[in-house]
C-alpha positions as CSV (number, residue, x, y, z in Angstrom):
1,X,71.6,14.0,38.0
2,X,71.0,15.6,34.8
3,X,71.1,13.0,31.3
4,X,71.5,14.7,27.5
5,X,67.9,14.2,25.7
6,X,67.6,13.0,22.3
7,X,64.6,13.4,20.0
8,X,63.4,9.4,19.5
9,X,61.8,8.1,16.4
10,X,59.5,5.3,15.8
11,X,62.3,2.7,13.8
12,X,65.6,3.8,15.7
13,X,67.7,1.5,17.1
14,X,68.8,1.8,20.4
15,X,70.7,-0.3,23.4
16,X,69.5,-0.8,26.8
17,X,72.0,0.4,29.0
18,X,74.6,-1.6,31.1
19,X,72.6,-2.6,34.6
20,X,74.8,-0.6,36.4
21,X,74.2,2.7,34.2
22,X,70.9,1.9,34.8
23,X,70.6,1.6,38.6
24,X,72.5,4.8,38.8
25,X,69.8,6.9,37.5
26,X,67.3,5.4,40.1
27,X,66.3,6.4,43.6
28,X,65.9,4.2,46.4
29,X,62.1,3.2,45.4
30,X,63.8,2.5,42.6
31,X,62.4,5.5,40.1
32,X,63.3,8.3,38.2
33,X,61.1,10.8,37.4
34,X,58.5,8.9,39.9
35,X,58.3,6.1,36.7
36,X,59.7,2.3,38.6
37,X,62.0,0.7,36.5
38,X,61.2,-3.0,36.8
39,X,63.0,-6.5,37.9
40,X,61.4,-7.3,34.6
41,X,63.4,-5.3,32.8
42,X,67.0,-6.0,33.5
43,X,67.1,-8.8,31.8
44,X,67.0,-6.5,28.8
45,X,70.0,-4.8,29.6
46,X,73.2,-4.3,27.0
47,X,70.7,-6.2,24.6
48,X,69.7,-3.4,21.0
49,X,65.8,-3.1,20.0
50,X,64.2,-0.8,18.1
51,X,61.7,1.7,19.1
52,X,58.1,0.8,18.1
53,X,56.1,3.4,19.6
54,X,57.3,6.8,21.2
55,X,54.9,7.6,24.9
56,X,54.9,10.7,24.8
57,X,51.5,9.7,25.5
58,X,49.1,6.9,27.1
59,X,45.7,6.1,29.0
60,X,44.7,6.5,32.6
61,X,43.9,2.9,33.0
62,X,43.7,3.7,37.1
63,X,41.7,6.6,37.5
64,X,40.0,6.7,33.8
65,X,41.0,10.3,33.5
66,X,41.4,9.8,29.7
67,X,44.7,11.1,27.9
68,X,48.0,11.7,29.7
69,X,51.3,13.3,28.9
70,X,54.3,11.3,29.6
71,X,58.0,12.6,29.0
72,X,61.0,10.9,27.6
73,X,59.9,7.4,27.3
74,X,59.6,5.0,24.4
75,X,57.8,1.7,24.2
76,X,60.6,-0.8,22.3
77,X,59.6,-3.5,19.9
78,X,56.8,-5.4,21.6
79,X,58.8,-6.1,25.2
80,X,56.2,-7.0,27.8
81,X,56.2,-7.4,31.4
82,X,56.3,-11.2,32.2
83,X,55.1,-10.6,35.7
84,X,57.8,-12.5,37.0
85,X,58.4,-9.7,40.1
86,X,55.4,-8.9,40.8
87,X,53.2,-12.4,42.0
88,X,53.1,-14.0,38.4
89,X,50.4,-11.1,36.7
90,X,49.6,-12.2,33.4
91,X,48.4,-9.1,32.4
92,X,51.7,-8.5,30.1
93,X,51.8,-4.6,30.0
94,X,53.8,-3.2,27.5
95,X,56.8,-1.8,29.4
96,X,57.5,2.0,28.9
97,X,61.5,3.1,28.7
98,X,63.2,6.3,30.0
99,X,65.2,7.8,27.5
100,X,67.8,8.3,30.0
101,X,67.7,4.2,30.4
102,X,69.2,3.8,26.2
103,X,71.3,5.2,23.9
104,X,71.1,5.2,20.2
105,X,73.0,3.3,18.3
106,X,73.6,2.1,14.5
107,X,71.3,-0.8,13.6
108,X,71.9,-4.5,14.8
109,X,69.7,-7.6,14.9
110,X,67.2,-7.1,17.4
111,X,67.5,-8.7,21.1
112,X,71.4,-9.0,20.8
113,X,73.3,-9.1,23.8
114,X,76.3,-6.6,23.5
115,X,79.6,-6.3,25.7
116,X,79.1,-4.2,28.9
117,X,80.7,-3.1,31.7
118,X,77.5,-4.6,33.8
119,X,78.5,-7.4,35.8
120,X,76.3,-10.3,36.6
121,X,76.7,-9.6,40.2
122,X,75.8,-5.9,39.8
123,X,72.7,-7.3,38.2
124,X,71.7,-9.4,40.5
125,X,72.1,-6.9,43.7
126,X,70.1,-4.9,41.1
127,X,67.2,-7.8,41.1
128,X,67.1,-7.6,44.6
129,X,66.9,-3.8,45.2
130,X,64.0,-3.6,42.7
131,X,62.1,-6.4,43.3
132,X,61.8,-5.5,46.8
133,X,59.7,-2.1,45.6
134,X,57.8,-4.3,43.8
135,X,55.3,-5.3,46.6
136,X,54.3,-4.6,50.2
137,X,52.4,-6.2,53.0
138,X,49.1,-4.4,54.0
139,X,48.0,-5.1,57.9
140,X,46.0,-7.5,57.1
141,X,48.8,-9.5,55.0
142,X,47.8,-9.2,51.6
143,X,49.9,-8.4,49.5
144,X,50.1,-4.8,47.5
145,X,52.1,-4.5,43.8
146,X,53.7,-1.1,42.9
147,X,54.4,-0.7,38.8
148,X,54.9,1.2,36.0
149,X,50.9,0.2,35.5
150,X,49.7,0.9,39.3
151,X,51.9,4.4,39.8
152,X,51.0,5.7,35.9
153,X,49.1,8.7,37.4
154,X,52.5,9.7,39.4
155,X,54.8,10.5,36.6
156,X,52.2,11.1,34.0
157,X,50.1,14.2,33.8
158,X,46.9,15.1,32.1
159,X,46.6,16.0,28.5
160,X,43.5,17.1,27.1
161,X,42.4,15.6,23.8
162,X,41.7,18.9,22.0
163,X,45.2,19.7,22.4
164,X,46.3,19.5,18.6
165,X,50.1,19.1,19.2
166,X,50.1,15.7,20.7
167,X,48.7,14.8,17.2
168,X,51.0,16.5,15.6
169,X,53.8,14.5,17.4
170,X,51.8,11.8,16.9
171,X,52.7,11.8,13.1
172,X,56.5,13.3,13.7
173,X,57.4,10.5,16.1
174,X,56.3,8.1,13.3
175,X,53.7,6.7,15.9
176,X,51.3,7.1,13.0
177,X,50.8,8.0,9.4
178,X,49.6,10.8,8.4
179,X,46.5,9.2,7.1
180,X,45.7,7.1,10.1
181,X,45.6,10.1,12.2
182,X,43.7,12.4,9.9
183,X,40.8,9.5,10.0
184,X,40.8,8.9,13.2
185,X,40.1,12.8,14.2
186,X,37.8,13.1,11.0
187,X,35.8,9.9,12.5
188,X,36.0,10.8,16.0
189,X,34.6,14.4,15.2
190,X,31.6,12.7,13.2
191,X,31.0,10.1,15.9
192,X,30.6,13.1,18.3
193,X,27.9,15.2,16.2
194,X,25.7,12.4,17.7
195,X,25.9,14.0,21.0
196,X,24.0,16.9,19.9
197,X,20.1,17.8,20.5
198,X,19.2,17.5,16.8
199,X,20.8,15.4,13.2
200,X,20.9,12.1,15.7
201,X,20.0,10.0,13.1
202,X,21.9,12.1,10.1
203,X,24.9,11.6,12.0
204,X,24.7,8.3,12.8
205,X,24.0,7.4,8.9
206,X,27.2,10.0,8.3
207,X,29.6,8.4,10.7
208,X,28.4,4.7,8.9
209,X,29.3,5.4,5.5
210,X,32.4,7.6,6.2
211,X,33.8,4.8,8.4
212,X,33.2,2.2,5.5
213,X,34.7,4.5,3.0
214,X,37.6,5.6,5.6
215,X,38.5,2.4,7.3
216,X,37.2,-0.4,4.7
217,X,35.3,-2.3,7.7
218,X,31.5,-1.8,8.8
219,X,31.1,0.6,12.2
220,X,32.1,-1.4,15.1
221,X,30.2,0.2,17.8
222,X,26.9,-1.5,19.2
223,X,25.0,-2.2,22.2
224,X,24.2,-5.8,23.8
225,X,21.2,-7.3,23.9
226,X,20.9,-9.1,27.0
227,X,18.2,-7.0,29.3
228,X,19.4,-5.4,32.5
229,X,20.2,-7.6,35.7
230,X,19.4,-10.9,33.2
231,X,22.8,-13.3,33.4
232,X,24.9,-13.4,30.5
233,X,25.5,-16.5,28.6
234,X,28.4,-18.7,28.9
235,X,30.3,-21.2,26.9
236,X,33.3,-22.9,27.8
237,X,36.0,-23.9,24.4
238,X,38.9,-25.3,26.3
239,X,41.5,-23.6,23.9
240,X,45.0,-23.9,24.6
241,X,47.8,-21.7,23.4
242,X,48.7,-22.3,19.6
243,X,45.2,-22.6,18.2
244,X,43.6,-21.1,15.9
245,X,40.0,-19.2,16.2
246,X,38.0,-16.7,14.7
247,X,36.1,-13.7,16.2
248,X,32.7,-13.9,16.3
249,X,30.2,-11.2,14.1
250,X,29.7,-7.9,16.0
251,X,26.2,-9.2,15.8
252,X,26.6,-12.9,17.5
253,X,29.0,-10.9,20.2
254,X,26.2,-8.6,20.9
255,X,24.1,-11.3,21.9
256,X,26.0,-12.7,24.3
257,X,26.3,-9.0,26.4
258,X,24.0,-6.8,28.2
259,X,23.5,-3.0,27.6
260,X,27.0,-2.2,29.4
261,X,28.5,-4.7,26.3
262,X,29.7,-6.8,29.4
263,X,30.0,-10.6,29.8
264,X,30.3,-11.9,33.2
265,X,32.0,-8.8,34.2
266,X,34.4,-8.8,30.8
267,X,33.6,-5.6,28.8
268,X,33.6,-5.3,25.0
269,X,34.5,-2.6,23.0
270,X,35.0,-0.5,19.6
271,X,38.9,-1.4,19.8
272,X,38.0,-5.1,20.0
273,X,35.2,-5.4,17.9
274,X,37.2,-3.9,15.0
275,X,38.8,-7.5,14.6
276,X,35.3,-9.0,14.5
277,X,35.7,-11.9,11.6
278,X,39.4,-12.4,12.1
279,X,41.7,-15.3,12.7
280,X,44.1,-15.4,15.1
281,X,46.8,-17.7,17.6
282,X,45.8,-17.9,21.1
283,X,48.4,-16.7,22.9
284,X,47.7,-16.9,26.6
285,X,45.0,-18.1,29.4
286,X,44.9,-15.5,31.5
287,X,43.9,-16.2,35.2
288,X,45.0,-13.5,37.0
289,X,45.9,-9.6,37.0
290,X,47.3,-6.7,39.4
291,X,43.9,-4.5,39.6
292,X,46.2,-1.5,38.7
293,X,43.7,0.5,41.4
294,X,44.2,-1.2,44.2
295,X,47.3,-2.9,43.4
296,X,45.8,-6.0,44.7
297,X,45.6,-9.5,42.4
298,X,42.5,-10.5,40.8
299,X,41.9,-14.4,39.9
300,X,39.5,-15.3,37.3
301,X,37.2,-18.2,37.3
302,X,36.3,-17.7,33.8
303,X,40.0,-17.6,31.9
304,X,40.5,-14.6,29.5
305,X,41.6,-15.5,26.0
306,X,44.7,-13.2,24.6
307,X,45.0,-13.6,20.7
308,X,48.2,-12.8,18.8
309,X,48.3,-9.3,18.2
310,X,45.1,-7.8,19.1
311,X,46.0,-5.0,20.9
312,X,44.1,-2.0,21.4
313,X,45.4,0.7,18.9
314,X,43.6,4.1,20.2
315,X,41.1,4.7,17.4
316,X,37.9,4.9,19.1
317,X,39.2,5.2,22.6
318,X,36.9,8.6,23.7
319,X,39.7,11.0,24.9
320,X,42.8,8.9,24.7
321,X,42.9,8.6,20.8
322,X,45.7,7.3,19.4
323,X,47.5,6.1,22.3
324,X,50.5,3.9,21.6
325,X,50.4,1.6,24.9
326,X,48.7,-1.2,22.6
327,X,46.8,-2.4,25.7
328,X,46.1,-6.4,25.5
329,X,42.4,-7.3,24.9
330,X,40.6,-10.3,26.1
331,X,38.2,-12.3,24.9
332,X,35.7,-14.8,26.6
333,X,35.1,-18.5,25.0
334,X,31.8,-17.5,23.7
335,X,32.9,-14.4,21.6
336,X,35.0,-16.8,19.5
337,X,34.9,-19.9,17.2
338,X,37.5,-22.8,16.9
339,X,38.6,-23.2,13.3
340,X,40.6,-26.0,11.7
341,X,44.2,-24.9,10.8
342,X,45.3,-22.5,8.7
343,X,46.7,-19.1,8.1
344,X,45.5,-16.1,10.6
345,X,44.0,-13.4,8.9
346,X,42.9,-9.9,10.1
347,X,40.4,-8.2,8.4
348,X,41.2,-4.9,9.3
């Protein structure tokens, strides 16, 4: 079945189609164009967002491939898997849209439910159909997930970073500003004169001062300083949802991590360390994940802490730069600080 395209812009307003629309553009794993649409999603249907991000882009989270190319899909407002359909995964995934799955439409306040010729029946036998493509039965009895998250490398296909054009979509889609993309390649390109035989040290003093200059904020890559195959420390905070912390110095982190920046298995990164000195609402405990590999679910013994928006945002991600997915970070106990009450503040 062919649908009419439409060229999507970061701020559009557009309305989830009727369930039954929907389901008609699907085959019977419940795809189209190999990408699942979700028993997560339908309860979004006939309601208007707008469009925060457009993937024409994201990250090989499954294979680490770096960039791939994804088309006609948008990412709207910040609507996140709840794991509901698929064993209770907490890993809240930001959900990507088909094109062919909206229709723009003249601005109305966001998440209202509009009229439609979607019966509640229709989306219920929809429910069904799709949640039972959400999982399998291996033969040994565990259970396998299938979604947008596990199957990414199926309707996604590779895009190499030097290919200028998905920056310059980048800017047109109004993913990004001009500026943020310009500093991001102009820092990226210094960060990578590093890799050569000679100017190590010129290029690391360089990348220092234009990332001050570009970015306002100190360099946030480092190395841990626990020794190889030493334990990592651990500390245990007890926060529930609501409070407020702060991140820890780049520096204390870095203590608390060995040469891989990992804590008990929990890596650390540029994209994280970025918010190093901010304050922020925890959000979530999360205990457990679909490994988006294997499909299987992880639990965690040590809970990962999700802060309010502190999402990965693509700047120093080596190959993927720029991606829109805003990937959730998480944090261990001992990377942050409990604070008394007050306003959050991001430094960056």
């Amino acid at each position: 079945m062919e649908f009419k395209r439409w060229e999507p812009r970061v701020g559009d307003w557009v309305e989830v189609k009727p369930a039954a629309e929907i389901l008609e553009t699907l085959d019977a794993r419940g795809e189209m164009e190999r990408m699942p649409f979700m028993p997560e999603m339908l309860v979004h249907a006939g309601k208007r967002f707008q469009i925060s991000a457009v993937a024409h882009k994201t990250c090989d989270t499954v294979n680490k491939t770096g960039g791939r190319a994804v088309k006609d899909a948008v990412h709207l407002a910040d609507l996140r898997c709840d794991g509901s359909a698929h064993g209770g995964c907490r890993a809240a995934c930001l959900l990507f849209w088909k094109t062919a799955w909206l229709q723009p439409v003249s601005g109305q306040h966001e998440g209202t439910r509009l009229p439609s010729n979607a019966t509640d029946r229709t989306a219920q036998e929809g429910v069904g159909a799709l949640t039972s493509n959400a999982s399998s039965k291996r033969a040994d009895g565990a259970i396998l997930y299938r979604c947008q998250a596990t199957t990414l490398p199926e309707w996604s296909t590779p895009l190499h970073w030097w290919d200028a054009r998905q920056y310059r979509r980048d800017v047109r889609s109004g993913n990004v500003t001009a500026r943020r993309a310009f500093t991001t390649l102009i820092l990226a390109s210094i960060f990578n004169i590093r890799r050569l035989p000679r100017g190590y040290r010129f290029a690391c003093w360089l990348y220092e001062r234009a990332h001050l200059w570009l970015r306002g904020f100190p360099d946030p890559h480092g190395t841990g300083k626990i020794p190889q195959g030493r334990q990592t420390p651990d500390a245990r905070l007890d926060l529930t949802i609501g409070e407020l912390v702060e991140i820890k110095s780049r520096d204390e982190i870095f203590e608390t991590v060995n040469f891989h920046n990992r804590n008990r298995g929990l890596q650390i990164d540029e994209e994280m360390t970025r918010y190093c000195g901010g304050r922020f609402r925890v959000v979530s405990r999360v205990t457990r994940i679909i490994n988006e590999r294997t499909g299987e679910m992880m639990h965690f013994n040590n809970p990962c802490i999700v802060l309010d928006n502190v999402n990965c945002l693509g700047e120093y991600s080596a190959r993927r730069l720029l991606c829109p997915r805003r990937i959730t970070a998480y944090w261990r106990e001992i990377w942050l600080k409990r604070v008394e009450d007050g306003p959050a503040a991001d430094p960056g």
